[in-house]
C-alpha positions as CSV (number, residue, x, y, z in Angstrom):
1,X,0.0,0.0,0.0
2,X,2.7,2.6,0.9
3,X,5.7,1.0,-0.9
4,X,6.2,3.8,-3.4
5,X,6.2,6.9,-0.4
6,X,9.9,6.4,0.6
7,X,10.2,9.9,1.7
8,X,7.3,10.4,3.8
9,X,7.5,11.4,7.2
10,X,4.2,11.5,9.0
11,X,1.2,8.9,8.0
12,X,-1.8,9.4,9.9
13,X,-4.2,6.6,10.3
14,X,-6.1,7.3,13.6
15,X,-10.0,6.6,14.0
16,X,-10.5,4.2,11.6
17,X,-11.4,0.6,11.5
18,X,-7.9,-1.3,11.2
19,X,-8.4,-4.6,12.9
20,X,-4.7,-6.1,11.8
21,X,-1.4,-4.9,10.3
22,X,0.6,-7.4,7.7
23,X,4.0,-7.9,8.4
24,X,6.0,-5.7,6.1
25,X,3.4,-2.9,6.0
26,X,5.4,-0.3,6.5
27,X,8.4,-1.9,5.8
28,X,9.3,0.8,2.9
29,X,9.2,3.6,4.9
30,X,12.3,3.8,5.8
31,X,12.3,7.7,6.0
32,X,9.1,7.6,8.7
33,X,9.1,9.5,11.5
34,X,5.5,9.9,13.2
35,X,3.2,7.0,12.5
36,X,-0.2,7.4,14.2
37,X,-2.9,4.2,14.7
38,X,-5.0,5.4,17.3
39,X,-8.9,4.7,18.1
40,X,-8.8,1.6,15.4
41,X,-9.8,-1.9,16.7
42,X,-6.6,-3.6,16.7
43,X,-6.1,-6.7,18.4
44,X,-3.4,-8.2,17.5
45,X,0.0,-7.4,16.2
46,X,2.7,-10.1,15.0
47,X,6.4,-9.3,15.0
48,X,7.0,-8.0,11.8
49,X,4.1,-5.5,11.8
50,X,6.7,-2.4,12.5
51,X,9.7,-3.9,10.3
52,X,11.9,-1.4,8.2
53,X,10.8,2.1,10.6
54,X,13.9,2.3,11.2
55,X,13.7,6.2,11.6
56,X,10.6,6.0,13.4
57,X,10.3,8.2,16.3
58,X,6.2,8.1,17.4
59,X,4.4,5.9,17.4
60,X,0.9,6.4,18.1
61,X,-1.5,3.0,19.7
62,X,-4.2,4.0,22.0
63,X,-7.7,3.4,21.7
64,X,-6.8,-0.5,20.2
65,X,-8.1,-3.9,21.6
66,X,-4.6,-4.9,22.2
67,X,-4.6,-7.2,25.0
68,X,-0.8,-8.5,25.3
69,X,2.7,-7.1,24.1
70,X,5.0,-9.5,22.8
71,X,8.9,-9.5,23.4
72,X,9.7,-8.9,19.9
73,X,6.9,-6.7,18.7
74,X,9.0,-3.5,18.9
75,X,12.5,-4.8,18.3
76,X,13.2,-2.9,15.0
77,X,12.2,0.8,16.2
78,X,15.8,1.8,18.1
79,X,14.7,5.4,17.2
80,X,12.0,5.6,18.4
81,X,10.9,8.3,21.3
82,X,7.5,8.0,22.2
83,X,5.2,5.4,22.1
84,X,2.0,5.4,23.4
85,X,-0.4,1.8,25.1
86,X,-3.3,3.9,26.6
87,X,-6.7,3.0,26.4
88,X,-6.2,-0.7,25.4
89,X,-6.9,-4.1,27.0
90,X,-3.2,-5.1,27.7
91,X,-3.4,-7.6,30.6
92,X,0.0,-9.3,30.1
93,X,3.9,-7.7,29.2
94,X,6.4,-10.1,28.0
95,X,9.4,-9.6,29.6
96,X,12.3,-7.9,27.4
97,X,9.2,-6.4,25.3
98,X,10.7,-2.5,25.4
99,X,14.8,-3.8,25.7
100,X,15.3,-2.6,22.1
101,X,13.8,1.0,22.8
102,X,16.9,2.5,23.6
103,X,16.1,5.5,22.5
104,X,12.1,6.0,24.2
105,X,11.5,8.7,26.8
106,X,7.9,8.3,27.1
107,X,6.1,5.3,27.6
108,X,2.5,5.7,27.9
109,X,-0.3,2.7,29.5
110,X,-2.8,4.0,31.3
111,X,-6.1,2.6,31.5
112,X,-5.5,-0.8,30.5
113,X,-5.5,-3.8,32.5
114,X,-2.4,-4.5,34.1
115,X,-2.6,-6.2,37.3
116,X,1.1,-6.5,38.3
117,X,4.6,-4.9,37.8
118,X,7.3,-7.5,37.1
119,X,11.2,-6.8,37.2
120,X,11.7,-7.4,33.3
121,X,9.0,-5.4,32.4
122,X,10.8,-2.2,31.6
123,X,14.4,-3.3,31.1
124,X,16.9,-1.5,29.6
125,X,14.9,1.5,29.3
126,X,18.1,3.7,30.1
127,X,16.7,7.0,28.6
128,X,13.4,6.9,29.8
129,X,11.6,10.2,31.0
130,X,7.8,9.8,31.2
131,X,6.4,6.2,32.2
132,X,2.2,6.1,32.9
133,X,0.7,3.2,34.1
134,X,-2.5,5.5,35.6
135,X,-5.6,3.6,36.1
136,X,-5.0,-0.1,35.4
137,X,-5.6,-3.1,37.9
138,X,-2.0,-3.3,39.6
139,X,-2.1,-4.5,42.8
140,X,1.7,-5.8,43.3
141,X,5.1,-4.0,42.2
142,X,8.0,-6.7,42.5
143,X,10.8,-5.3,44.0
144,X,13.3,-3.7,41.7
145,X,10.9,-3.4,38.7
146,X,12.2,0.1,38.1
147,X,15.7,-0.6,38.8
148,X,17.0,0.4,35.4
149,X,15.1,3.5,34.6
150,X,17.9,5.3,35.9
151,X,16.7,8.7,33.5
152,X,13.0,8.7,34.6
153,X,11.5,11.3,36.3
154,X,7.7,11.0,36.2
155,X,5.6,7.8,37.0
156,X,2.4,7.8,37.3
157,X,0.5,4.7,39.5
158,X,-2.6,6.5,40.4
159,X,-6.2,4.8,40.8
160,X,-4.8,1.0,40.7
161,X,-4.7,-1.3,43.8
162,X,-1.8,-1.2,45.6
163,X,-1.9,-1.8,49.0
164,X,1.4,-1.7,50.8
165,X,5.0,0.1,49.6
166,X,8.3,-1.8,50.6
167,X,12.1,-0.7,50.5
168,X,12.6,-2.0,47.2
169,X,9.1,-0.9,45.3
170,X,11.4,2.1,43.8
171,X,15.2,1.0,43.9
172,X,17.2,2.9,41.4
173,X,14.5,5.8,40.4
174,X,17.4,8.5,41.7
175,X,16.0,11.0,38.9
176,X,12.6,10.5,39.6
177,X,10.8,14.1,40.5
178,X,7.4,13.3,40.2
179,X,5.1,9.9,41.6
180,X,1.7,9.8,41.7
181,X,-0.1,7.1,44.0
182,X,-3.2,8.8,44.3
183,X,-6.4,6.1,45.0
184,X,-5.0,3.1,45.5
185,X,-5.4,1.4,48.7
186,X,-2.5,1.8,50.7
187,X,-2.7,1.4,54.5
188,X,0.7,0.8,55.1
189,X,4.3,2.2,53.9
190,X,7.6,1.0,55.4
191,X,10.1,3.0,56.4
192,X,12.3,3.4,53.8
193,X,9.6,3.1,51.0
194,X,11.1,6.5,49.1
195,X,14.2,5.9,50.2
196,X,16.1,5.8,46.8
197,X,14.4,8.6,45.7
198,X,16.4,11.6,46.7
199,X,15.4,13.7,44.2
200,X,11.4,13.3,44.6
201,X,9.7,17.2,44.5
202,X,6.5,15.7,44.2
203,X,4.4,12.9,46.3
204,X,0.9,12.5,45.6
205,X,-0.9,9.7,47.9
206,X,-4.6,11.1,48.2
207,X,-7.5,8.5,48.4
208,X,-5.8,5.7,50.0
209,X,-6.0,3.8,53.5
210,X,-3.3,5.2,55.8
211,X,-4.2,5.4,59.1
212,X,-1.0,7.2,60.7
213,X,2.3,8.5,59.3
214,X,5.2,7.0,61.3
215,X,8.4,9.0,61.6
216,X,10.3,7.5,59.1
217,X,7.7,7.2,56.5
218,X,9.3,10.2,54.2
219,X,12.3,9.8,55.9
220,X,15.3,11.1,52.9
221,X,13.1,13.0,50.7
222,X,15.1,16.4,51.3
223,X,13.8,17.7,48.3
224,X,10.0,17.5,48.2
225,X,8.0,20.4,47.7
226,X,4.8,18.9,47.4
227,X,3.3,16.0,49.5
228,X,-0.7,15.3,49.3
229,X,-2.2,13.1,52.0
230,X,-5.8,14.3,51.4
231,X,-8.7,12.1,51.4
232,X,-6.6,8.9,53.4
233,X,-7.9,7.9,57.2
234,X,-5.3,9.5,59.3
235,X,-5.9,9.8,62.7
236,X,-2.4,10.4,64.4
237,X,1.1,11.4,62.9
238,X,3.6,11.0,64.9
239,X,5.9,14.1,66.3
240,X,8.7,14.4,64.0
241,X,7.5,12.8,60.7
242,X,7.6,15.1,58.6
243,X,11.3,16.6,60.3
244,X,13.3,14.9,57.1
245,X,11.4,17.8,54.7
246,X,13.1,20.6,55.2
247,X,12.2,22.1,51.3
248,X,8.2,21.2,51.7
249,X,6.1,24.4,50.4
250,X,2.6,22.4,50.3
251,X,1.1,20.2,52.5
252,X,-2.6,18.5,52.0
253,X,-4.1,16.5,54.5
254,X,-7.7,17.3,54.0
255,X,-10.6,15.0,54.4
256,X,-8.8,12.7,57.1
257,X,-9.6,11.7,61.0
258,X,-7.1,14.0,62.8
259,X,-8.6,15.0,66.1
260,X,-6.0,17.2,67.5
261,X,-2.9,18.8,66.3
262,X,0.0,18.5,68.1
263,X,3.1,21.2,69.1
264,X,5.4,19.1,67.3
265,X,3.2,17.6,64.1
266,X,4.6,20.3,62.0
267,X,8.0,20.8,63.9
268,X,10.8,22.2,61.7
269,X,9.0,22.7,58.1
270,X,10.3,26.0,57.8
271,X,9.4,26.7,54.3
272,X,5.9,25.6,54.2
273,X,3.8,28.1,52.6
274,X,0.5,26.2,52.2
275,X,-1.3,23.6,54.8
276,X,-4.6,22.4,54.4
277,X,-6.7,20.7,57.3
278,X,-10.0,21.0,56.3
279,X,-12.7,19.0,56.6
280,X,-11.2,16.5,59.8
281,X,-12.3,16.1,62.9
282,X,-10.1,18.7,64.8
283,X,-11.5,19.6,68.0
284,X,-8.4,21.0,69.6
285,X,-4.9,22.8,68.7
286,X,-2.4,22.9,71.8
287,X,-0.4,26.4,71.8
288,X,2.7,26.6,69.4
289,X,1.8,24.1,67.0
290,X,2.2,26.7,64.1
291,X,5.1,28.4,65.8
292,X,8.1,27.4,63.1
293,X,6.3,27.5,60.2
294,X,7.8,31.1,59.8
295,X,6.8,30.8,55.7
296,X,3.3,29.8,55.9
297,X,1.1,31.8,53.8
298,X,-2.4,29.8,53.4
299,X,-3.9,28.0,56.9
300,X,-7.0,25.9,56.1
301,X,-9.2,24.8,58.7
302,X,-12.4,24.6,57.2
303,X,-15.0,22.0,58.5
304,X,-13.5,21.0,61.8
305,X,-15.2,20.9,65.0
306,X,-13.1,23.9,67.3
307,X,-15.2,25.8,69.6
308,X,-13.0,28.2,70.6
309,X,-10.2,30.5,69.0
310,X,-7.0,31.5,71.7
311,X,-4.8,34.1,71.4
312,X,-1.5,32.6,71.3
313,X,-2.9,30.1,68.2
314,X,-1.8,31.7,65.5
315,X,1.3,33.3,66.9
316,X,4.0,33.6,65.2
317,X,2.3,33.6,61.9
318,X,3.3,36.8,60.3
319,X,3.3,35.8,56.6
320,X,-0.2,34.1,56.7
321,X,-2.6,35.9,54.5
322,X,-5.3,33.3,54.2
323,X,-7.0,31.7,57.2
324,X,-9.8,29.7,56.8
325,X,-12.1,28.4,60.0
326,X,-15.5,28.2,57.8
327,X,-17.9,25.6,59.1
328,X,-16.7,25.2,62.9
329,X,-18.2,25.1,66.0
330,X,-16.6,28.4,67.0
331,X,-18.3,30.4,69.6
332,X,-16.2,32.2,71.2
333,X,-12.5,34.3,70.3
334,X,-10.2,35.7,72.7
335,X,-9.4,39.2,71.9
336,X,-6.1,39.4,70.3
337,X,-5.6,35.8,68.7
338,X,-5.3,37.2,65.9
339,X,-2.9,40.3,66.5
340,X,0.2,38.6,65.2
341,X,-1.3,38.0,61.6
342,X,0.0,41.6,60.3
343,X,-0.3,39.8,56.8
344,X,-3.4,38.6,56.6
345,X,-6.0,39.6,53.8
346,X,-8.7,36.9,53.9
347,X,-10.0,35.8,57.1
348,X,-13.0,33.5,56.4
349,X,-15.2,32.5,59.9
350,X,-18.8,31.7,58.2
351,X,-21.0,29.1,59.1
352,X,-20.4,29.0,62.9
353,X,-21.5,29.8,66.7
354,X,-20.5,33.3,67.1
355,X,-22.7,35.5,69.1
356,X,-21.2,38.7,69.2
357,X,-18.2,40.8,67.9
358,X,-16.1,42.6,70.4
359,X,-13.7,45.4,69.8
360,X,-10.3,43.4,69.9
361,X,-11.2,40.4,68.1
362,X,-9.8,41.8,64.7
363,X,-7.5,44.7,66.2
364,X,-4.1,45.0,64.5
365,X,-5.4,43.5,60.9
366,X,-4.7,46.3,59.0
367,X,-4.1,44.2,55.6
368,X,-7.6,42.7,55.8
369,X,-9.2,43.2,52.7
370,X,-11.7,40.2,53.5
371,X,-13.9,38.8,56.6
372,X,-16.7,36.4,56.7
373,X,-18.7,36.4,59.3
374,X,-22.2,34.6,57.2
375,X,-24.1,32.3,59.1
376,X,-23.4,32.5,62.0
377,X,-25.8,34.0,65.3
378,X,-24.4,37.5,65.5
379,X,-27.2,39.6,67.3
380,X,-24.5,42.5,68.8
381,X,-21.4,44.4,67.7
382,X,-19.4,46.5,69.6
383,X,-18.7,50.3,68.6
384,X,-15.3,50.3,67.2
385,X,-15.0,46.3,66.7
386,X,-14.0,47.2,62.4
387,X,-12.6,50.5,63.3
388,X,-8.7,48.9,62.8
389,X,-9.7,47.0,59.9
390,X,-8.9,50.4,57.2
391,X,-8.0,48.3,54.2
392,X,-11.4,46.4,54.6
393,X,-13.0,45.9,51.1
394,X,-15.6,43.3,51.8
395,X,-17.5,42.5,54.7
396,X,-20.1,39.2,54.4
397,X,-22.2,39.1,56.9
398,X,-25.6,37.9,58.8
399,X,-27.0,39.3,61.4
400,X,-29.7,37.9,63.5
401,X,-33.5,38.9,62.6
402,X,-33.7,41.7,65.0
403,X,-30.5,43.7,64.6
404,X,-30.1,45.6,62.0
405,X,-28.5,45.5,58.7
406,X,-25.0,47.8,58.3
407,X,-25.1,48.6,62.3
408,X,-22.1,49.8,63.5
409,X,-20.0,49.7,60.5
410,X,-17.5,52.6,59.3
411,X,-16.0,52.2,56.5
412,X,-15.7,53.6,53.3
413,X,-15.4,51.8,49.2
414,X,-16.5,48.9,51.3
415,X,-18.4,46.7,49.4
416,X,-20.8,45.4,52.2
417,X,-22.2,41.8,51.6
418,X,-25.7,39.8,53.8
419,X,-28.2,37.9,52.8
420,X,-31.0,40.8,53.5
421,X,-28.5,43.6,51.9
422,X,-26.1,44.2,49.5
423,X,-24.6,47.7,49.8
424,X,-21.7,50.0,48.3
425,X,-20.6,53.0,49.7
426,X,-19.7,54.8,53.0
427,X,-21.7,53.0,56.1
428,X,-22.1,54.3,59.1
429,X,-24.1,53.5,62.4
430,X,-28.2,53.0,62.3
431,X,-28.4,53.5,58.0
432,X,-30.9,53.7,55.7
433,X,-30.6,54.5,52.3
434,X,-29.9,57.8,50.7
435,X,-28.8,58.6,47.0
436,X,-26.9,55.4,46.7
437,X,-25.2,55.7,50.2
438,X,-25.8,54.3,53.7
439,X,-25.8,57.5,55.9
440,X,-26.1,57.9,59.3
441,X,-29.7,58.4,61.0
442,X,-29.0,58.8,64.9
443,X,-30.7,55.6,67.1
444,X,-33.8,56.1,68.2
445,X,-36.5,53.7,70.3
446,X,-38.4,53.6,67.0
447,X,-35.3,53.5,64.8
448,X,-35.7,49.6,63.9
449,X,-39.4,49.7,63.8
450,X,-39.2,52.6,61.3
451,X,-36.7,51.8,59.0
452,X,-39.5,49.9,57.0
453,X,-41.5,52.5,56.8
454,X,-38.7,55.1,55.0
455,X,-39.0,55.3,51.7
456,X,-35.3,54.7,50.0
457,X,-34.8,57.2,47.4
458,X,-33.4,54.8,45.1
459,X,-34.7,54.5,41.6
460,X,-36.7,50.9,41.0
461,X,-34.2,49.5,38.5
462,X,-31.1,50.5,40.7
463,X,-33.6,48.6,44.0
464,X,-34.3,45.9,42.2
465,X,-30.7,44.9,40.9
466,X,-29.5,45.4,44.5
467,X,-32.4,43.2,45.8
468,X,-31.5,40.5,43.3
469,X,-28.1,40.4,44.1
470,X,-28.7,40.3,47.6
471,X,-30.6,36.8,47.5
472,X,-28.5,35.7,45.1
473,X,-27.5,32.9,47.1
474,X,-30.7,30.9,46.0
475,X,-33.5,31.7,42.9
476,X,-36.1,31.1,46.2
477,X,-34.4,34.1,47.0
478,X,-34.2,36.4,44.2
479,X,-38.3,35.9,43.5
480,X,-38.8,36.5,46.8
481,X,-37.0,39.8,46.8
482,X,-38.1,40.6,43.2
483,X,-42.0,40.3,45.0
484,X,-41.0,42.5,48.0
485,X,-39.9,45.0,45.6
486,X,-42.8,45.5,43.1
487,X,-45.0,44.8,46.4
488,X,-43.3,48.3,47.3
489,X,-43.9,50.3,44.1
490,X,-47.4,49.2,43.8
């Protein structure tokens, strides 16, 4: 078919409906470099099939009904560079299958149906850059299966079925940078697991079975950046285990069973700029367990179950410039926990117990530029409680059903956010509206039972876009304040 096209270089023949390829096929294209035979239904390939590429360099297979690779299937393509498996049925690897591709840096099998990792398998891949084996069946990685890919610095093991790591799952991966064992079922890694790999920057292990992180679990791994834990079934990590990681910026270990966090959980990570916590079961944080990370910028603490906020929490913290403590139990915070964050710009405390506001519970956070305070059971605030808060942009907000909206606030360009008003503009105590602005009426007895009854001078376009927006939360919402609205005008 192609015998006469000696100097072509790229054949396309993707999405079609090859089921075989003769030996000798291709075998005049000796000047072929790209050869693509994706989405076909190719079962089967014989030994010859790829004969005379000698100058081939991609090789395109995924989408195919391939179910097995044979030992001698890609012995005549030394050249070649990239060659991609995915999306097939391949249950089975002879080994010595890949010991000609001298030459390949990618190697790409995800989602097929591999169920094991033997030490053949990728011999001789020297040169080796990119290996994927994402989302196949594995459940067993025999030891030194990886020993040769001395180049490779990405692998990719997510969603298969591993359950436990050993000393010798990685031996020889010194180049590796990036491994991926996100949803697999680990409970349990040995000590010494990652030991080979000295120059990891990236661990990814979310959606799997640990229970605990012993102190020598990442014990070596001087040069990780990232580690994600999220989404496992931690309940305790022992002081000191994360002591080896002296260059970790981002930690995740959202959507676990941590109860308490310890003074020495995050001891000596220096250069951590982003923890997340969110969503455990944290009831309690003894004093000082932030103090040395010096570098953390983003704190989440999102859907835990603290009641109360001290002032000696946070200390220390003088880079942070996100906190978040949304969806607590959170009824009560000391004045001043939070007069060492000098930093901070987003402080996010919605959806918890919180009564009141007192007048030192956000002194000194004169980078604020956002508080939440929605949902929670705020029925006072006390003069001057937002009066250090001058770089204050946004203010969300829900006050209880008799206090009312914009009380006590004094700010100007604040763009003022509840679920009963949405205003812009300078706000002061007792307000009502006035030519776009919240001015000042002074308190009266009859104040709150006459605010009703003023008329805003507002026209009914501008009212009705500022009603809308104000339920916007819900369309229940918006038609109910679209109603209340004409119901006024009428």
């Amino acid at each position: 078919m192609f015998s006469s096209l000696k100097n072509l270089n790229y054949l396309g023949l993707s999405n079609n409906r090859i089921s075989s390829i003769e030996g000798g096929s291709f075998a005049e294209l000796s000047a072929l470099t790209n050869l693509f035979l994706g989405f076909n239904d190719i079962s089967t390939l014989d030994s010859g099939s790829f004969s005379g590429l000698s100058a081939l360099m991609f090789l395109g297979l995924d989408g195919n009904r391939l179910t097995s690779i044979g030992n001698a299937l890609f012995s005549s393509l030394k050249n070649l560079n990239y060659l991609g498996l995915n999306y097939n049925r391949i249950s089975s690897i002879e080994g010595g299958s890949f010991a000609e591709l001298s030459a390949l840096t990618n190697l790409e099998l995800d989602d097929n149906r591999l169920t094991s990792i033997g030490n053949a398998m990728f011999s001789s891949l020297k040169n080796l850059n990119y290996l994927g084996l994402h989302n196949n069946l594995i459940s067993s990685i025999e030891g030194g299966s990886f020993a040769e890919l001395s180049a490779l610095t990405y692998l990719f093991l997510g969603f298969n079925v591993i359950s436990t790591l050993d000393s010798r799952s990685f031996l020889g991966l010194s180049a590796l940078r990036y491994l991926g064992l996100n949803y697999n079922r680990i409970s349990s890694i040995e000590g010494g697991s990652f030991a080979e790999l000295s120059a990891l920057t990236d661990l990814g292990l979310d959606g799997n079975r640990l229970t605990s992180i012993g102190n020598a679990m990442f014990s070596s791994l001087k040069n990780l950046n990232y580690l994600s834990l999220n989404y496992n079934r931690i309940s305790s990590i022992e002081g000191g285990s994360f002591a080896e990681l002296s260059a970790l910026t981002d930690l995740g270990l959202d959507g676990n069973r941590l109860t308490s966090i310890g003074n020495a959980m995050f001891s000596s990570l220096k250069n951590l700029n982003y923890l997340s916590l969110n969503y455990n079961r944290i009831s309690s944080i003894e004093g000082g367990s932030f103090a040395e990370l010096s570098a953390l910028t983003d704190l989440g603490l999102d859907g835990n179950r603290l009641t109360s906020i001290g002032n000696a929490l946070f200390s220390s913290l003088k880079n942070l410039n996100y906190l978040g403590l949304n969806y607590n139990r959170i009824s009560s915070i000391e004045g001043g926990s939070f007069a060492e964050l000098s930093a901070l710009t987003k402080l996010r405390l919605d959806d918890n117990r919180l009564t009141s506001i007192g007048n030192a519970m956000f002194s000194s956070l004169k980078n604020l530029i956002y508080l939440g305070l929605r949902n929670n059971h705020i029925s006072s605030i006390e003069d001057g409680s937002f009066s250090y808060l001058s770089a204050l942009t946004e203010l969300s907000i829900t006050l209880d059903e008799n206090f009312l909206c914009c009380s006590r606030l004094y700010y100007e360009n604040l763009n003022y956010k509840s679920e009963r008003c949405t205003y812009e503009g300078e706000i002061k105590e007792y307000n009502t509206f006035e030519k776009n602005k919240c001015v000042a009426l002074k308190p009266t007895s009859s104040t709150a039972q006459s605010t009703q009854a003023t008329k805003p001078i507002i026209s009914p376009p501008l009212l009705l876009t500022r009603a809308a927006a104000a339920y916007r939360i819900s369309n229940c919402y918006v038609l109910l304040a679209l109603s209340l609205v004409l119901a006024w005008f009428s």
